[in-house]
C-alpha positions as CSV (number, residue, x, y, z in Angstrom):
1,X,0.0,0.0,0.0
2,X,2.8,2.6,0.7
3,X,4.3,1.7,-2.9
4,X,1.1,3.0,-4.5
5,X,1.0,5.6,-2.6
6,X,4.8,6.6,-3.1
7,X,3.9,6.2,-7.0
8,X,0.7,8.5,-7.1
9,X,2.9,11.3,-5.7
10,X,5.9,10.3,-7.7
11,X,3.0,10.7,-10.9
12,X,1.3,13.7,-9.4
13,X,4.4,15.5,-9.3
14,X,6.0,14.9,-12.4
15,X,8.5,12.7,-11.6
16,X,8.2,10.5,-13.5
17,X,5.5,10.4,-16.1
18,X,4.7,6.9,-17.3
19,X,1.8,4.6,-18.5
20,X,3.5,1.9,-16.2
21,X,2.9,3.7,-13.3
22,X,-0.3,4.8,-13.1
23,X,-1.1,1.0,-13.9
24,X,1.1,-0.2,-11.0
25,X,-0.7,2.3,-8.3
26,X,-4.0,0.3,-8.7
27,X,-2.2,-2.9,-8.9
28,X,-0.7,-2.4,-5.5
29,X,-4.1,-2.5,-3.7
30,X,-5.1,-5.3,-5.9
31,X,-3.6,-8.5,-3.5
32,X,-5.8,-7.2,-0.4
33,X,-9.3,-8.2,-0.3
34,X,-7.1,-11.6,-1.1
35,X,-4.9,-11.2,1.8
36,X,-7.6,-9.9,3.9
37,X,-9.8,-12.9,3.2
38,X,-6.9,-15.2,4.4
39,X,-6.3,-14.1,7.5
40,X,-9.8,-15.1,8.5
41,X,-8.4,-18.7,7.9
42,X,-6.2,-17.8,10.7
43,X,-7.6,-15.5,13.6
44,X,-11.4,-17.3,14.0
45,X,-11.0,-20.1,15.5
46,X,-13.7,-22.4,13.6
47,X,-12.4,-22.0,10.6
48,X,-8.8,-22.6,11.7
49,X,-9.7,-26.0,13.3
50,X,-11.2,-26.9,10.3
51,X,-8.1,-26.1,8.4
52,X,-5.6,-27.8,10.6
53,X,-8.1,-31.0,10.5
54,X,-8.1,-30.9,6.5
55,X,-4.2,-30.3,6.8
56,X,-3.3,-33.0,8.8
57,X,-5.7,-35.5,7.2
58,X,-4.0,-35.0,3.7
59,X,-0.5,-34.9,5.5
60,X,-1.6,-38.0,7.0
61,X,-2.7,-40.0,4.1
62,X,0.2,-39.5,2.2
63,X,2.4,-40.6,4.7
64,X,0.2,-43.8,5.2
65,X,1.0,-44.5,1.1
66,X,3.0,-47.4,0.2
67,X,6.7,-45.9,-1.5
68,X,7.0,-49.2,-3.6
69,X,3.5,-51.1,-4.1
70,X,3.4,-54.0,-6.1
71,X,-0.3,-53.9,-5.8
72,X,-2.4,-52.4,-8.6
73,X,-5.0,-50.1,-8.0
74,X,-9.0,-51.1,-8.3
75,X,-9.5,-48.7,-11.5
76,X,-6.9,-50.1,-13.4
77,X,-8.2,-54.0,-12.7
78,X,-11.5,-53.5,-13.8
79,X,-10.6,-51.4,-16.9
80,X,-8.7,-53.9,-18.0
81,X,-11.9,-56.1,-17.5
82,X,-13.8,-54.4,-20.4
């Protein structure tokens, strides 16, 4: 936020002068309601449980994956069925 800022007085003043600019002033505001949404993810608790739950199930059922399985998986049998 203070790039844009820093920018739309650089412009305003005549600094320097450039499309480029004034299109990177509104750009710098652009990654907030973004950032803004995520930190919900973090500071109420409900929905920060339910993260760490989803995180640690998918950490967890990768690490419960065979490295070298001999075994082939159900989809591939019964397309080779048909």
């Amino acid at each position: 936020m203070v790039v844009g800022v820093g920018l739309y007085f650089v412009a305003q003043f005549g600094i320097i002068n450039n499309r480029y600019i004034e299109l990177a002033i509104m750009s710098t505001y652009l990654p907030m309601p973004v950032l803004s949404s995520l930190t919900y993810l973090v500071f109420v608790r409900p929905y920060r449980e339910y993260c760490k739950r989803v995180f640690q199930s998918i950490c967890n059922s990768k690490t419960n994956l065979p490295i070298n399985s001999t075994q082939t998986p159900a989809f591939a049998t019964s397309a080779s069925k048909n």
